[in-house]
C-alpha beads as a LAMMPS data file, in Angstrom:
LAMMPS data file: protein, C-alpha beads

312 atoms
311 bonds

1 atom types
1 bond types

-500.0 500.0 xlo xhi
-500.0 500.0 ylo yhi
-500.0 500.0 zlo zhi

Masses

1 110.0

Atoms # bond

1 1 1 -132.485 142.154 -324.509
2 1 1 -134.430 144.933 -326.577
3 1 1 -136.367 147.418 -324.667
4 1 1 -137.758 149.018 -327.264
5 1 1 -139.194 147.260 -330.455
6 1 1 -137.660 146.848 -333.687
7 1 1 -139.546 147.714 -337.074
8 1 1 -139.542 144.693 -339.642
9 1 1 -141.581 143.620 -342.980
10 1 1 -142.289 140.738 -344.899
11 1 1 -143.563 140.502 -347.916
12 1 1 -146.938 138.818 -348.835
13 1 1 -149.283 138.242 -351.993
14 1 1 -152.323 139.724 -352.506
15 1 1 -155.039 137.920 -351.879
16 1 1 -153.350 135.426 -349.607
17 1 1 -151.476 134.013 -353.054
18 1 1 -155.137 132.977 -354.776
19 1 1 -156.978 136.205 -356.662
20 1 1 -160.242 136.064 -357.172
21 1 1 -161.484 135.652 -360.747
22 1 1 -161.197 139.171 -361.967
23 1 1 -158.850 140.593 -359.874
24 1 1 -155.110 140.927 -360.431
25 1 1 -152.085 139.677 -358.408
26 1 1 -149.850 141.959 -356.580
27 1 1 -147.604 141.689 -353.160
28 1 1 -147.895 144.201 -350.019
29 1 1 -145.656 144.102 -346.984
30 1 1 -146.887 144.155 -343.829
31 1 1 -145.087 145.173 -340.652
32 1 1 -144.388 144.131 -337.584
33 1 1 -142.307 145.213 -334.196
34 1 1 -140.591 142.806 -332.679
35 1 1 -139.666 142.737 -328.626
36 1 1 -137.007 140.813 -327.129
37 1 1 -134.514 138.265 -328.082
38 1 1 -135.057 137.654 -331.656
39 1 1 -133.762 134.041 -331.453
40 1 1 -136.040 133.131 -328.788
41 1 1 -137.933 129.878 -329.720
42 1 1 -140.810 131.060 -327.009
43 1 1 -142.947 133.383 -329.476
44 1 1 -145.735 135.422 -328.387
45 1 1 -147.938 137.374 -330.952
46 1 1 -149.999 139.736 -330.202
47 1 1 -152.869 141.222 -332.932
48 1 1 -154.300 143.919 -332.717
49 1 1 -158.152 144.987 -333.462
50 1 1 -160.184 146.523 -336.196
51 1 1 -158.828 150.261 -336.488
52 1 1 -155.725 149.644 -334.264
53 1 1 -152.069 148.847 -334.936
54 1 1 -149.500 146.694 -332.470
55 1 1 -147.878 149.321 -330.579
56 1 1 -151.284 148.906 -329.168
57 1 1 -149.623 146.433 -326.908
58 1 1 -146.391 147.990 -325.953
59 1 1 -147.622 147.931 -322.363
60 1 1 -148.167 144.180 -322.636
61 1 1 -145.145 143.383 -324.305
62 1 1 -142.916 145.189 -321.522
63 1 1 -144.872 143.475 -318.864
64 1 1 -144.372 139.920 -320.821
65 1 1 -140.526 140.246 -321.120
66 1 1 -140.326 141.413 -317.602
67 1 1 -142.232 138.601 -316.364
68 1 1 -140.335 136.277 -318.360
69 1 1 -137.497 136.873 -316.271
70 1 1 -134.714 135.175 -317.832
71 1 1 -136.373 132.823 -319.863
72 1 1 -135.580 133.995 -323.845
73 1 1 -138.926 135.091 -325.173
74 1 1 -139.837 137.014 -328.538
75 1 1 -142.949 139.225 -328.695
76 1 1 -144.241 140.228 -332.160
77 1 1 -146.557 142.672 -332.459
78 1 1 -148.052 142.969 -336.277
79 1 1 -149.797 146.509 -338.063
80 1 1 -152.324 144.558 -340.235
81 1 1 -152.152 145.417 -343.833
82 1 1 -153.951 148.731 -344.215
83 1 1 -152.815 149.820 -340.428
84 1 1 -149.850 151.592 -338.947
85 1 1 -146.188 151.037 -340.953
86 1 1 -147.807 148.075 -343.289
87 1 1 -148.840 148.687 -346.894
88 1 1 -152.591 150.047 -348.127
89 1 1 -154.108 147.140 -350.625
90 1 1 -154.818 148.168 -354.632
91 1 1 -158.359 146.071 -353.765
92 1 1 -160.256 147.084 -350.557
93 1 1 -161.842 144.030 -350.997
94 1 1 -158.851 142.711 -349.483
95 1 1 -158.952 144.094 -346.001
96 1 1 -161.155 140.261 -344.908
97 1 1 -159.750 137.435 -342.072
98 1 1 -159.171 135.230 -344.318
99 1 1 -156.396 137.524 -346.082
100 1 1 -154.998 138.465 -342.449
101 1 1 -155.240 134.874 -341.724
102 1 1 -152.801 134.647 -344.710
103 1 1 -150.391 137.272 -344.224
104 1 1 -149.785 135.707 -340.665
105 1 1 -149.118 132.251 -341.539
106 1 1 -146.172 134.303 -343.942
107 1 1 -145.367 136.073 -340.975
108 1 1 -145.026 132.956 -338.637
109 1 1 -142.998 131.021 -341.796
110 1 1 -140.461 133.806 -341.959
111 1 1 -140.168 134.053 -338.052
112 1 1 -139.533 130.676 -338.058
113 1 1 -136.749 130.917 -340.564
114 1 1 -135.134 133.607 -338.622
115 1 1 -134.783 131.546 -335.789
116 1 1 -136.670 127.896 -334.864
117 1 1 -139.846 128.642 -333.221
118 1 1 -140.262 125.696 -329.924
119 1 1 -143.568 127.281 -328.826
120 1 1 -146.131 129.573 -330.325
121 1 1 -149.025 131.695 -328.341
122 1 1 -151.315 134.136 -329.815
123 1 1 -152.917 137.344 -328.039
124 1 1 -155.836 138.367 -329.785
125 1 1 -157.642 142.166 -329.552
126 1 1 -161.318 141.691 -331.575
127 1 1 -160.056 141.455 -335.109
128 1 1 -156.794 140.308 -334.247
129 1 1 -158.818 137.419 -331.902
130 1 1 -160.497 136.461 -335.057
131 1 1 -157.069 135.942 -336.915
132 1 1 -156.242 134.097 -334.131
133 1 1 -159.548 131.770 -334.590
134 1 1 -158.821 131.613 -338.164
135 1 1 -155.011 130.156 -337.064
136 1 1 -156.154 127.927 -334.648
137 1 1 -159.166 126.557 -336.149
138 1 1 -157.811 125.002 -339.254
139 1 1 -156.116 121.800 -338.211
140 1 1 -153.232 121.251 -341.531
141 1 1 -152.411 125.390 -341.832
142 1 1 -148.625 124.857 -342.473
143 1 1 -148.231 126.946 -339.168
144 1 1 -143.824 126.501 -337.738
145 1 1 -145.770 124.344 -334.559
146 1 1 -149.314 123.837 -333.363
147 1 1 -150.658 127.174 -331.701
148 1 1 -150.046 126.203 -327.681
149 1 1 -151.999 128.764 -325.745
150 1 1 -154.315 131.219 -327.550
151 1 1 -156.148 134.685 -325.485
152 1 1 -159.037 135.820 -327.562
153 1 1 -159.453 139.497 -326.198
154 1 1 -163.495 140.388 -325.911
155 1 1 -163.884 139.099 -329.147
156 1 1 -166.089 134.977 -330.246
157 1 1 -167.612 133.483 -333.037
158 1 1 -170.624 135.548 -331.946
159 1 1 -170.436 139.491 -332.615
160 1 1 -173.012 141.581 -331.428
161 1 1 -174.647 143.422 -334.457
162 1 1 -175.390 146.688 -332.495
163 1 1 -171.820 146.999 -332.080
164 1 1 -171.007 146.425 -335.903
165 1 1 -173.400 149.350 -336.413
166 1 1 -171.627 151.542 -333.396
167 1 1 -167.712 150.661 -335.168
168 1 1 -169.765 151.468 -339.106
169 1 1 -170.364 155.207 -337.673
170 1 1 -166.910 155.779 -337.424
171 1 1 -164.882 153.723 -339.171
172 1 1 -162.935 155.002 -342.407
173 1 1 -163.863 158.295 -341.725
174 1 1 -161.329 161.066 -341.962
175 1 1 -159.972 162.423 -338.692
176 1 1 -157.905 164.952 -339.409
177 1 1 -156.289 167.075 -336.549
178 1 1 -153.407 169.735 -335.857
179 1 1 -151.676 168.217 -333.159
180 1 1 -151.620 165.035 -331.121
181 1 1 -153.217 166.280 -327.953
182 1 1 -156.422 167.119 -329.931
183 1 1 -156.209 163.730 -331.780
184 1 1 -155.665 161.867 -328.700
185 1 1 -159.069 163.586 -327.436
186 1 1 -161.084 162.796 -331.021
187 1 1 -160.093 159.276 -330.165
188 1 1 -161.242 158.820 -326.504
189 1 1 -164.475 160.178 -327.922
190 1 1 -165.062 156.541 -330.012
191 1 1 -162.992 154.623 -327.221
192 1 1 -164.589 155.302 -324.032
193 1 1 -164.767 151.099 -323.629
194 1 1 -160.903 151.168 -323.152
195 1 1 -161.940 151.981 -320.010
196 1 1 -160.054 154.174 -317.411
197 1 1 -156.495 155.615 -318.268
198 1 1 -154.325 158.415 -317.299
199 1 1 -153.560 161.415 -319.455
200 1 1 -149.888 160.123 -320.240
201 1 1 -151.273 156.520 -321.000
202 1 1 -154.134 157.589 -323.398
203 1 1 -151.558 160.071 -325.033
204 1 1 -149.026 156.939 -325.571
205 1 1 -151.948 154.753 -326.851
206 1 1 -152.692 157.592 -329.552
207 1 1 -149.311 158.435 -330.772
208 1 1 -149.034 155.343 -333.651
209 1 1 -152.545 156.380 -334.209
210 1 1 -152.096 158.805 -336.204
211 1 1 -149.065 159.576 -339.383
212 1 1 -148.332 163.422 -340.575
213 1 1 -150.640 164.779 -343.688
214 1 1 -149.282 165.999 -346.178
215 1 1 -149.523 169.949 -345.455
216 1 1 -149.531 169.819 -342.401
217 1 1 -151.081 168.247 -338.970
218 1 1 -152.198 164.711 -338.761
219 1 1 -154.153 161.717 -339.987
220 1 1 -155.391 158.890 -338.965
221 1 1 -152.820 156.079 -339.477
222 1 1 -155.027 153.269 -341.465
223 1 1 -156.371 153.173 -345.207
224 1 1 -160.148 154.649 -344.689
225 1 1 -161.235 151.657 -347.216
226 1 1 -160.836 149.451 -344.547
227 1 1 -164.026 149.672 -344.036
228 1 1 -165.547 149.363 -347.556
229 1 1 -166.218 145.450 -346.751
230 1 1 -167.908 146.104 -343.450
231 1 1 -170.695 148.489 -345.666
232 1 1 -171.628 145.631 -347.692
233 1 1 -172.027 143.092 -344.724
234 1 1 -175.417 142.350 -344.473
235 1 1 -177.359 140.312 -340.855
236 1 1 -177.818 137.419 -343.977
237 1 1 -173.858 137.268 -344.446
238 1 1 -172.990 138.115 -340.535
239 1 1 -175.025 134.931 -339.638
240 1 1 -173.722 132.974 -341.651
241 1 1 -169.657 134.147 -341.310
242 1 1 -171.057 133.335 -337.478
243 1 1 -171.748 129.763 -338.206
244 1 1 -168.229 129.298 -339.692
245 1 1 -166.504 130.922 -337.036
246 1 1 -168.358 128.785 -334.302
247 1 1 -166.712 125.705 -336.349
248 1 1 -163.440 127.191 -336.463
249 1 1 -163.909 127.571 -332.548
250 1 1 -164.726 123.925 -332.336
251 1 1 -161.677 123.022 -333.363
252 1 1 -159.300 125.005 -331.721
253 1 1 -157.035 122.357 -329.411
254 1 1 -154.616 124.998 -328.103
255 1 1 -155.113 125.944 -324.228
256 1 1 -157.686 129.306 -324.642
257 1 1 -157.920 132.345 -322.009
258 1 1 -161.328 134.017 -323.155
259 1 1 -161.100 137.994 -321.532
260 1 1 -164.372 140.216 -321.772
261 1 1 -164.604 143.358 -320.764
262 1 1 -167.622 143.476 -318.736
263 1 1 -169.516 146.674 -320.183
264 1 1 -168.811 144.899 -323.784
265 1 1 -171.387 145.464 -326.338
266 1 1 -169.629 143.320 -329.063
267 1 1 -168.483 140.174 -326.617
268 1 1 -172.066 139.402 -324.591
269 1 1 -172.195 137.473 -321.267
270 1 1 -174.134 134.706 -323.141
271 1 1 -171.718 134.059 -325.600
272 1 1 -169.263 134.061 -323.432
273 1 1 -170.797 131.418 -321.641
274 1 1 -171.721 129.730 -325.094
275 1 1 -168.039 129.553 -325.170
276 1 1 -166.889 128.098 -322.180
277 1 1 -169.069 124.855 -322.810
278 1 1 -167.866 123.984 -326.269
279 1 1 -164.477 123.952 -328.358
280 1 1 -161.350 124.611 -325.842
281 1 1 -163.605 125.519 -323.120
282 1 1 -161.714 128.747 -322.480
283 1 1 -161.420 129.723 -318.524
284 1 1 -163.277 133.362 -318.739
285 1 1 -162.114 136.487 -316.921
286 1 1 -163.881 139.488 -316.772
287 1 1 -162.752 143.404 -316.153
288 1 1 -165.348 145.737 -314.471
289 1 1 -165.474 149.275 -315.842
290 1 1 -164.184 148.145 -318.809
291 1 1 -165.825 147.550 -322.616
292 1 1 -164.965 146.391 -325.460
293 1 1 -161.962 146.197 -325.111
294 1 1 -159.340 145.857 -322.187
295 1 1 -155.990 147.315 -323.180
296 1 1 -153.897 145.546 -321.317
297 1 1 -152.180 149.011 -320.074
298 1 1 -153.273 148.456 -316.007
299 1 1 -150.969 145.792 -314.211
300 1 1 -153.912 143.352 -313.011
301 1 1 -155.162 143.392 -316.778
302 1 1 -151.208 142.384 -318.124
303 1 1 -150.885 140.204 -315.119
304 1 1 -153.832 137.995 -315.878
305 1 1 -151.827 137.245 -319.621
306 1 1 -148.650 136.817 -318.399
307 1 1 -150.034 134.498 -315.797
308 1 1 -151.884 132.349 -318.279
309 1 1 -148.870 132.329 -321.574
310 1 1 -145.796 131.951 -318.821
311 1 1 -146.783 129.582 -316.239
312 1 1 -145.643 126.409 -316.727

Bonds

1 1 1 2
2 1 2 3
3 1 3 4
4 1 4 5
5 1 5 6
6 1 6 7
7 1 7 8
8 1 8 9
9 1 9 10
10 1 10 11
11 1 11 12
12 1 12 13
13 1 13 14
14 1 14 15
15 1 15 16
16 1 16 17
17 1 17 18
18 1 18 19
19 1 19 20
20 1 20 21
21 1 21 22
22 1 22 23
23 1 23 24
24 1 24 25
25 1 25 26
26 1 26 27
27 1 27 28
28 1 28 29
29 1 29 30
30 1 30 31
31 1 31 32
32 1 32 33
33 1 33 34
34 1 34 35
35 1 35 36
36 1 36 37
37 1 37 38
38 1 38 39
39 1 39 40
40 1 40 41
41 1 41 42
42 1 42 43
43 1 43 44
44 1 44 45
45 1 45 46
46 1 46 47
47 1 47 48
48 1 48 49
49 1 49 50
50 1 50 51
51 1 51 52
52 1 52 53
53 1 53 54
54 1 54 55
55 1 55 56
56 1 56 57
57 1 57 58
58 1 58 59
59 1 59 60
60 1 60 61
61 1 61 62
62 1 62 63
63 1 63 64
64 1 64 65
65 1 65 66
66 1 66 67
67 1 67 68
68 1 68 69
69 1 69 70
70 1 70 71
71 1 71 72
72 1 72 73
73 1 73 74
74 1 74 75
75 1 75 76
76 1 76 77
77 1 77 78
78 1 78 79
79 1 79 80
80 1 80 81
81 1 81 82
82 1 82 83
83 1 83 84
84 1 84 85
85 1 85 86
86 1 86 87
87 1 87 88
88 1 88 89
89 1 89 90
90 1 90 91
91 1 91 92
92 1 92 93
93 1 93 94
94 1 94 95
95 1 95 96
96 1 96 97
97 1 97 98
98 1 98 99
99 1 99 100
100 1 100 101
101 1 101 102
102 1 102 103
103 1 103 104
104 1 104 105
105 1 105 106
106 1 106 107
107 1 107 108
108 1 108 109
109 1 109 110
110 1 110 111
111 1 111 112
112 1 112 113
113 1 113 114
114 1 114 115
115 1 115 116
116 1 116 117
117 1 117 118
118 1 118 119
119 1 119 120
120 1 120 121
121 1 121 122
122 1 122 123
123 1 123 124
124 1 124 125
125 1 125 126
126 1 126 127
127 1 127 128
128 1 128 129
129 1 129 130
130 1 130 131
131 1 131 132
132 1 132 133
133 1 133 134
134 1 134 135
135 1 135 136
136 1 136 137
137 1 137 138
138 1 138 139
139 1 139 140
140 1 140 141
141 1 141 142
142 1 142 143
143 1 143 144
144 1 144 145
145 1 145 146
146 1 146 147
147 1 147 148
148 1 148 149
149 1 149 150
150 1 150 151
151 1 151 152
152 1 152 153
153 1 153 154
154 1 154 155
155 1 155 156
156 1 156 157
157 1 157 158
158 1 158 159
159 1 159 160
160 1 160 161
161 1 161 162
162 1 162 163
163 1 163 164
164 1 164 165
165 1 165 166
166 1 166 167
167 1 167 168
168 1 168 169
169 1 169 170
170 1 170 171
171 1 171 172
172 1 172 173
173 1 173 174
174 1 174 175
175 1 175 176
176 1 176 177
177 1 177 178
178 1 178 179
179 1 179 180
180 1 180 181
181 1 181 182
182 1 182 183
183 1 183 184
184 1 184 185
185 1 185 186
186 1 186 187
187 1 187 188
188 1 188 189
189 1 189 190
190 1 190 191
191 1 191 192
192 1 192 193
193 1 193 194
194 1 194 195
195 1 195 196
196 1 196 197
197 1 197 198
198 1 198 199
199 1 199 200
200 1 200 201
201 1 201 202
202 1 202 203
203 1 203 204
204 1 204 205
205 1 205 206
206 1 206 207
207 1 207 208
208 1 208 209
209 1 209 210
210 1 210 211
211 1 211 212
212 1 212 213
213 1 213 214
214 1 214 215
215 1 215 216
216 1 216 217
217 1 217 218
218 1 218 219
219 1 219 220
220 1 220 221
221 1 221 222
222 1 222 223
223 1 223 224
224 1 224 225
225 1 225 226
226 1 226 227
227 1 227 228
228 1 228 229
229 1 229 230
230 1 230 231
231 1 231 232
232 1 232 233
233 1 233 234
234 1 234 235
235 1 235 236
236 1 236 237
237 1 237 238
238 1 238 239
239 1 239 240
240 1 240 241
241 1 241 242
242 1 242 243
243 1 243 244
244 1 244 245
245 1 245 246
246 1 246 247
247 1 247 248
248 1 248 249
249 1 249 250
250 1 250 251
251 1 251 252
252 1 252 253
253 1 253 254
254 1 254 255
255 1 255 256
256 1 256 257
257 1 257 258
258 1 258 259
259 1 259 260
260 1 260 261
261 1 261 262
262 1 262 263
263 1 263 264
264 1 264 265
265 1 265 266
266 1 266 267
267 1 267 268
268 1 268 269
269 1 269 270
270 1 270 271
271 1 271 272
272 1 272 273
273 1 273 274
274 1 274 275
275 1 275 276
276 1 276 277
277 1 277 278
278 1 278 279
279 1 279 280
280 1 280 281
281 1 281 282
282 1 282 283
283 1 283 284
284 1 284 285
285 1 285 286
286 1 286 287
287 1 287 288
288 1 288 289
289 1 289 290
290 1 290 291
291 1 291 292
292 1 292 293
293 1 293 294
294 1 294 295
295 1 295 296
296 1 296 297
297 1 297 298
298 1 298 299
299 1 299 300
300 1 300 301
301 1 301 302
302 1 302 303
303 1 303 304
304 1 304 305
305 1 305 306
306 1 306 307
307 1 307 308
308 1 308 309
309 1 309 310
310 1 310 311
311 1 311 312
């Protein structure tokens, strides 16, 4: 079994395969690490969120395989386009969830070629809990099997605007740094709803954070223009992508796990609630002293996802 993950990339087109009238056709490859026995028809995907990249959950992925005992399981951890190893986009225009939800469903088709895929669960951070609506929501997405068992991580169809406006102040700005201790510190500074980690944790959370500059020192890992559609969202166009989230989330069928962190200011308590009544009526479990949004680095955090995707 691997202990360590393995760096792969497929290759996806622009745009999810459809350009928009005036804009040009092109293909990007996006990566992905990949834990485990890469035959294992048990596949667990874990997304990561807005300005992250999946080594985000090599914590989780650990705990998973361990818990898994000697059942065959495959964790697959993608960088979104624009993040970590995965290509930057010609159009920042294309950095939306309905792109992501495209490069996935390529993702899942060539996993599924690689080696027949018997059950499917997705692990969701924010963004990557969106994708995750996005796959589950559309009943007829030419997914390898129906999405069994789906944890959206402090993230529904409802996003607090004030926390939009905190993520705006520092998103796509340059963070440029001489070594990875001060990095890892200009980090916490924006992160303090990660709640509580050691030194040697935060320091192993930062490390795929950041890529060398050309120079000298170090940069932030993702394309800045990530954030170029985020400045044109307006409260108009945030209701309204609300309202078609909340009937993706009506749809969803697969067994849902709904974590909030219970200081978030992006997940509220009433949504969360909204939540549990309607669509897959998620069972809710909340972290004290924690944000937006658990890591999944403490034990009781991973246990509580292991629990729920390897329980029979």
């Amino acid at each position: 079994m691997t202990v360590e993950p393995t760096l792969h990339h497929v290759s996806c087109p622009d745009w999810g395969g459809q350009p928009p009238e005036g804009k040009s056709a092109g293909q990007h490859r996006v990566a992905y690490w990949q834990w485990g026995d890469a035959g294992a028809g048990h596949v667990i995907v874990c997304a990561h969120g807005l300005s992250r990249q999946g080594r985000d959950f090599d914590a989780l992925a650990r705990f998973l395989l361990k818990s898994a005992g000697d059942e065959p399981l495959r964790v697959i951890c993608p960088d979104v386009v624009g993040r970590g190893q995965s290509d930057w986009l010609a159009d920042p225009l294309g950095y939306q969830i309905p792109y992501y939800v495209a490069d996935m469903l390529r993702l899942l088709g060539t996993l599924g070629a690689s080696g027949p895929i018997t059950a499917l669960d997705w692990v969701g951070t924010s963004m990557g809990g969106l994708i995750g609506l996005g796959l589950a929501g559309q009943p007829g997405l030419p997914l390898p099997v129906p999405l069994r068992r789906l944890v959206l991580n402090d993230v529904g169809p409802t996003v607090q605007w004030e926390a939009l406006e905190r993520i705006g102040q520092y998103l796509g700005k340059s963070v440029d740094v001489p070594s990875l201790e001060e990095g890892a510190r200009a980090l916490l500074l924006i992160s303090q709803g990660f709640g509580p980690h050691t030194a040697d944790q935060w320091l192993a959370l930062s490390a795929p954070m950041f890529k060398p500059r050309e120079g000298g020192g170090l940069r932030l890992h993702y394309d800045p223009r990530i954030a170029v559609p985020m400045r044109h969202l307006t409260r108009e166009a945030a209701a309204q992508g609300e309202a078609a989230l909340w009937a993706l989330y009506d749809q969803i069928t697969a067994r849902t796990l709904l974590i909030r962190g219970a200081e978030s200011d992006l997940l509220s308590s009433a949504t969360a609630e909204a939540m549990a009544a309607r669509g897959p009526r998620p069972r809710i479990v909340e972290f004290a002293g924690v944000g937006h949004a658990p890591m999944f680095i403490a034990p009781d955090q991973a246990a509580v996802v292991a629990d729920f995707l390897l329980r029979a």
